[in-house]
N, C-alpha and C positions, 0 to 999 in steps of 0.2 A: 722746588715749588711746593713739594706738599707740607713742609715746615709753616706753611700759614695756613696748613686749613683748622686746627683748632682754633687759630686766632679767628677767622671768620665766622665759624660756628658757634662760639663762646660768643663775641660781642651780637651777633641774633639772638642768639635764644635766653641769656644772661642780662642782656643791658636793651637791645631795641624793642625788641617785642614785649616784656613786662612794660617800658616803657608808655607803647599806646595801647595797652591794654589797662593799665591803670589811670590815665589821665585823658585818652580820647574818645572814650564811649560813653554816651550822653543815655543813662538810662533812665531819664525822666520823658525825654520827645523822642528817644529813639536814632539813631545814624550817631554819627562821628562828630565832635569837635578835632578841629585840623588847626586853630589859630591857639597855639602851645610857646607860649614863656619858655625860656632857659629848664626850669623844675617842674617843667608841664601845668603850672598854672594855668585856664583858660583865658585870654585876652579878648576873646572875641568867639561869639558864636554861631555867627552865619556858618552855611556849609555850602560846602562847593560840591557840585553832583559827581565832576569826575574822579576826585578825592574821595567819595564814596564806594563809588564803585573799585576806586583800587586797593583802596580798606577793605572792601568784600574779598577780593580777590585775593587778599594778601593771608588772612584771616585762613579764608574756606582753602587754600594751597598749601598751607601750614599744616593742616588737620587732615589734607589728602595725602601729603609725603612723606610729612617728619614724626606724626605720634598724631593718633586719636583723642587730644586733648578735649574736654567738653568746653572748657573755655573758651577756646579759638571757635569752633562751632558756633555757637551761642553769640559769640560778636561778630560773625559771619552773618550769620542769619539776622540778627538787629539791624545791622546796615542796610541788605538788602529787601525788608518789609518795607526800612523807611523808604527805599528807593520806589518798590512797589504802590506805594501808596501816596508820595509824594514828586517823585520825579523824574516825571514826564507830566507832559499837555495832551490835549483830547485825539492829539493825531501820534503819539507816544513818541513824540519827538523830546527828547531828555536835556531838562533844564540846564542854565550854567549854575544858576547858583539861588537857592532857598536862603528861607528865616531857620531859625533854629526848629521853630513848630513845623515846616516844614511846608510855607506860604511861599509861590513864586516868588523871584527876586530878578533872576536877569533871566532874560529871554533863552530858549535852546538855539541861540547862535554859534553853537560853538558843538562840531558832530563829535568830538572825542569823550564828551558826556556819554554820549550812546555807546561810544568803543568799550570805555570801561565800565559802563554799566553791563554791556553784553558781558566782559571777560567776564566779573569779577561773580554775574549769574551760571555763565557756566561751570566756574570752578566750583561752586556752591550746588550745581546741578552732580559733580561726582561724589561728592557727598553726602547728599539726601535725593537718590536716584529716584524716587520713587513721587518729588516735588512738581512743582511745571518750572522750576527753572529752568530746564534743557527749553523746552519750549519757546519761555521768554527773549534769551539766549541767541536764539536758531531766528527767532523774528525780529529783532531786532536786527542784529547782522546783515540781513535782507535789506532793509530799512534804509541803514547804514549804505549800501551797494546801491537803493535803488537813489541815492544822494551824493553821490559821489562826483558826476559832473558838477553840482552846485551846489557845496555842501554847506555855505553859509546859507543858502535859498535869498529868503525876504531881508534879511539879517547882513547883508552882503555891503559893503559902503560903497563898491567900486561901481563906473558906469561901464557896465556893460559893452563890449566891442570894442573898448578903445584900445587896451593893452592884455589882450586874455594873455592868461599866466594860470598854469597851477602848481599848485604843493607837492613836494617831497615827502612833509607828512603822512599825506595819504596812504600812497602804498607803502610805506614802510612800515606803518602802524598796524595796515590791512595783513601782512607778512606775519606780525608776532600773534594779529587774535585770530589768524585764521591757523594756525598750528594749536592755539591754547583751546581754539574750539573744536579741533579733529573730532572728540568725541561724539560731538554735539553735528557738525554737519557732514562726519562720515569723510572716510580718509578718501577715494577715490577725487571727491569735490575741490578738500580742501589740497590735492598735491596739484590737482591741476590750475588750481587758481594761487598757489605760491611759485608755483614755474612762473607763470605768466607774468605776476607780481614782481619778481628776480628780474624778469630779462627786461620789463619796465625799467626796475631801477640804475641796471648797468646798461641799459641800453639806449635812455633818456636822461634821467640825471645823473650820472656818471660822466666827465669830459676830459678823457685820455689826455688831450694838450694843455688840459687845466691841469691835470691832475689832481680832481677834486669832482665831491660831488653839491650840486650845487640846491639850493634852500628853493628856487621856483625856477621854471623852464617858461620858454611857451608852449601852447597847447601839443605843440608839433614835439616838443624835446628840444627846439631851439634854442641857445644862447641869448637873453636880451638884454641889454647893456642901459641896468638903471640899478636904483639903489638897492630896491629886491631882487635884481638878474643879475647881483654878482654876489649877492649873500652868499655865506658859507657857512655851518655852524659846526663844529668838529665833535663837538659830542655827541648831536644828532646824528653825524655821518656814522660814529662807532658804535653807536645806540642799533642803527638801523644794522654794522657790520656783523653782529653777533646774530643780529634776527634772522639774517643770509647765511651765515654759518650754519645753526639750528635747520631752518631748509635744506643748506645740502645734506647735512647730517640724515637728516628727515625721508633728503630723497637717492641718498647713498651718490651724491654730485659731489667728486672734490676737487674739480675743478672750475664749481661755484664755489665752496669752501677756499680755493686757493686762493681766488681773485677776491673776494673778501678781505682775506689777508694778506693782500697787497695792497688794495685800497686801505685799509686800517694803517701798516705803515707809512702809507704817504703820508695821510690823514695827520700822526700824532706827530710825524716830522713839522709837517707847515704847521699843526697847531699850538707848538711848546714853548712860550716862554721862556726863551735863553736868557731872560735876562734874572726874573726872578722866579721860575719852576711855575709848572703849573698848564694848563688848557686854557687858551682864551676862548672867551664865548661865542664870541661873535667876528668873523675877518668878512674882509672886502678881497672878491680873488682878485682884483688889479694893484690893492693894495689902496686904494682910496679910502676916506672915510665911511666909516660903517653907520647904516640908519642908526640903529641901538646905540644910545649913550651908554649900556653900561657892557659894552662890548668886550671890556677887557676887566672883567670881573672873574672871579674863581667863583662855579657853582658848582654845589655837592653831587646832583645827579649827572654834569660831566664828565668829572673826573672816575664817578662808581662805575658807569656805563660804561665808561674807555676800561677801565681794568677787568669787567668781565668779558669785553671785545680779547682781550691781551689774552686770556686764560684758556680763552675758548681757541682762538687760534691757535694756542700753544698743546693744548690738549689734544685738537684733532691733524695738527703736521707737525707739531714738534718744532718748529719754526723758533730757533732761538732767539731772535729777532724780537719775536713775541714777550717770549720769558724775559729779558732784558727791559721790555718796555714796562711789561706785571712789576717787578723792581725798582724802577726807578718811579713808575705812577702810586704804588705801595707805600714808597720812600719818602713824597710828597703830600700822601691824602689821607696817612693815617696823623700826625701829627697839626693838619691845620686841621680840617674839619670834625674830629673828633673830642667831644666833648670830656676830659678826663674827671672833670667834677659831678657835671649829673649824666644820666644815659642820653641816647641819641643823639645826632651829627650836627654843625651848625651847617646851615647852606649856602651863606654867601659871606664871599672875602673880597678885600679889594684887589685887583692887580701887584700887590705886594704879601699879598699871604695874611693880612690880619682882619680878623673879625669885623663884617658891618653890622652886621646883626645877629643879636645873641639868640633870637627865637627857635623854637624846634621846629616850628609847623604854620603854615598860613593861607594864602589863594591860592599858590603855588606849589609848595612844600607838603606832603601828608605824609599816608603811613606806606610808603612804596618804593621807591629808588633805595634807601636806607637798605631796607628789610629784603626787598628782591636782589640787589647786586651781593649783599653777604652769603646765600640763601644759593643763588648761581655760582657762587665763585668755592662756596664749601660743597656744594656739588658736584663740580667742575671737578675739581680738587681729588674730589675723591676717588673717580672714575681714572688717575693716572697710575 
C-alpha cells in the first residue's frame, strides 16, 4: 500500500493544487471561479457558496498541515472575506449561489452552504487564531443545529405531513464538521454529539436486512417504499464510512470502526459494476428504477471518497479486504478520471468509462473531492 503514496502526494501538490491556484482565484471581486474548461479557462463565472467555503477549507488546511505556504493563506483568506461580505442574508443564512460581484443569485435553500462555509471558517480560524473566524465558525454551526429538523425551512417544495422523510445527509455531514470543528466547539461537545450522530446513523439508516444504508428514512428510521425510500447512493454511504471511521478513531471505538468496515464492504460489493468497472451513482434497493436519470454514471467524488473509505479501513484493522478493494478502485480511477494532458480530474463518465464532460469545475465540481481524497489517502498512507 504504501507504494502509492508519492503518487498521491505528487499529483496534490504538483498537478491539483497549482492547478486552482492558478486559474480559480478571481482577484478582481474576490472568492473562486469553480466553472473551469479542460486548461482551466473560465466558462462561467457565477459562484456557488458551498464551493467557496470548501475552497476556503481546502486552501486554509493545506497551509495548517502540509507547509506555511503564504500562497495558500492568501487564497484562503480571499475566499472567505468574499464569503463574509457576500454570502449570507440578514439572518446569516448562507446563500446557494451569487454573481460573480458577489449579488444574491439563488436563495439559501440549500443548509450545506452553511456546513461548508462553517468548515472551511474554522480551518482558516487555525490559521489566523487571533481572527473571529472561530467565532463565525462556532455560530454558525449552531445555526446549522438550530435548522436541522427543517433545513430547507420556506425553500422546502414538499407539503408538509403527507410523507415526512428525512436525509441521510444530515448526520453524516454533521459527523465530519463536527470532528473538523473540535477546535472550535471544544472536544468534550463535539465527542458527545459524534456518538450520538454514529448510533443515528447505524441505527436509523443503516438496514441489516437490506444491507445497505439507505438516502431517506421516515422521521422514525422507518423503511418507506417510494422512489426516495429505496434510494441508495454508494458513494455517499463510503463518503459517510470514513467520517465513522475518523470518530472511532477519535473516540478510541473499534468496534464503530469495524462496523464501518463492514458496511463499506457491503457497500462496494452491491455498488460495482461487473459489467464495465466502476461505482454506480445511484441504485434502487429493490432494484426498481432509480428517480436520477443519470444513475449509472461514473462521478469523480465517488469513486475518491470509496478509496479513502478503503485506506482508512485498511490502515486502522488491516482488513485485507480493504487493501484489495484500494487496488482494484486505484486500478479503475486513476486511468479514467485523471487528466494526463492538463492537471486536474475529469468528473463525470458515462456507465462505460468514457468522458462526458471534459470540464474541471462547475455547480458541482470545485476545489475539494480532488485535492482532499489525495491529501487523506497520502496521509493515510503515511501513518502505516
Amino acid at each position: 500500500m504504501q507504494t502509492y503514496l508519492a503518487q498521491y502526494r505528487d499529483e496534490l501538490l504538483q498537478r491539483v493544487v497549482p492547478f486552482w491556484l492558478e486559474f480559480s482565484i478571481d482577484r478582481e471581486c474576490g472568492g473562486y471561479f469553480t466553472s473551469l474548461e479542460r486548461d482551466g479557462t473560465v466558462f462561467d463565472t457565477d459562484k456557488w457558496v458551498w464551493l467557496q467555503g470548501r475552497e476556503v477549507w481546502t486552501f486554509a488546511t493545506l497551509y495548517n498541515t502540509v507547509e506555511k505556504t503564504p500562497q495558500w493563506l492568501e487564497a484562503a483568506k480571499g475566499g472567505a472575506e468574499f464569503l463574509r461580505r457576500f454570502g449570507h442574508d440578514t439572518e446569516d443564512a448562507y446563500y446557494f449561489g451569487l454573481t460573480r460581484q458577489g449579488q444574491p443569485l439563488v436563495q439559501p435553500y440549500n443548509i450545506f452552504s452553511d456546513c461548508f462555509a462553517a468548515m472551511g471558517y474554522g480551518a482558516l480560524s487555525a490559521a489566523l487564531p487571533n481572527s473571529d473566524y472561530e467565532s463565525r465558525a462556532k455560530d454558525i454551526f449552531y445555526n446549522i443545529l438550530a435548522r436541522q429538523d427543517n433545513p430547507k425551512g420556506k425553500y422546502s417544495k414538499l407539503v408538509p405531513g403527507t410523507r415526512p422523510m428525512k436525509s441521510f445527509a444530515f448526520p453524516m455531514i454533521l459527523c465530519n464538521l463536527a470532528l473538523e470543528l473540535e477546535p472550535v466547539l471544544g472536544t468534550e461537545y463535539v465527542n458527545r454529539l459524534v456518538r450520538n450522530l454514529a448510533e443515528e446513523i447505524l441505527g436509523q439508516y443503516y438496514k441489516p436486512d437490506l444491507g445497505c444504508i439507505l438516502e431517506h428514512v421516515g422521521v422514525d428510521g422507518s423503511f418507506v417504499d417510494s422512489y426516495e425510500g429505496r434510494l441508495v447512493s454508494p458513494g455517499h454511504t463510503l463518503e459517510a464510512m470514513w467520517f465513522l471511521m475518523d470518530v472511532g478513531e477519535h473516540l478510541g471505538d473499534k468496534a464503530l470502526i469495524q462496523r464501518a468496515v463492514d458496511i463499506s464492504l457491503e457497500t462496494l460489493e452491491r455498488g460495482w459494476d461487473t459489467q464495465y468497472g466502476g461505482l454506480f451513482y445511484f441504485m434502487d434497493i429493490k432494484g426498481k428504477y432509480p428517480l436520477r436519470l443519470e444513475f449509472d454514471q461514473k462521478l469523480w467524488w465517488v469513486h475518491l471518497e470509496s478509496l479513502i473509505a478503503c485506506v482508512k479501513g485498511y490502515a486502522y484493522t488491516k482488513n485485507q479486504d480493504m487493501a484489495k478493494w484500494f487496488e482494484k478502485l486505484h486500478t479503475y480511477t486513476w486511468p479514467h478520471f485523471r487528466d494526463t494532458e492538463y492537471p486536474e480530474w475529469f468528473g463525470y463518465l458515462n456507465r462505460q468509462g468514457t468522458v462526458l464532460l471534459p470540464n474541471k469545475g462547475g455547480k458541482w465540481k470545485g476545489c475539494f473531492h480532488v485535492p482532499r481524497a489525495l491529501f487523506q489517502i497520502w496521509k493515510t498512507l503515511e501513518t502505516l
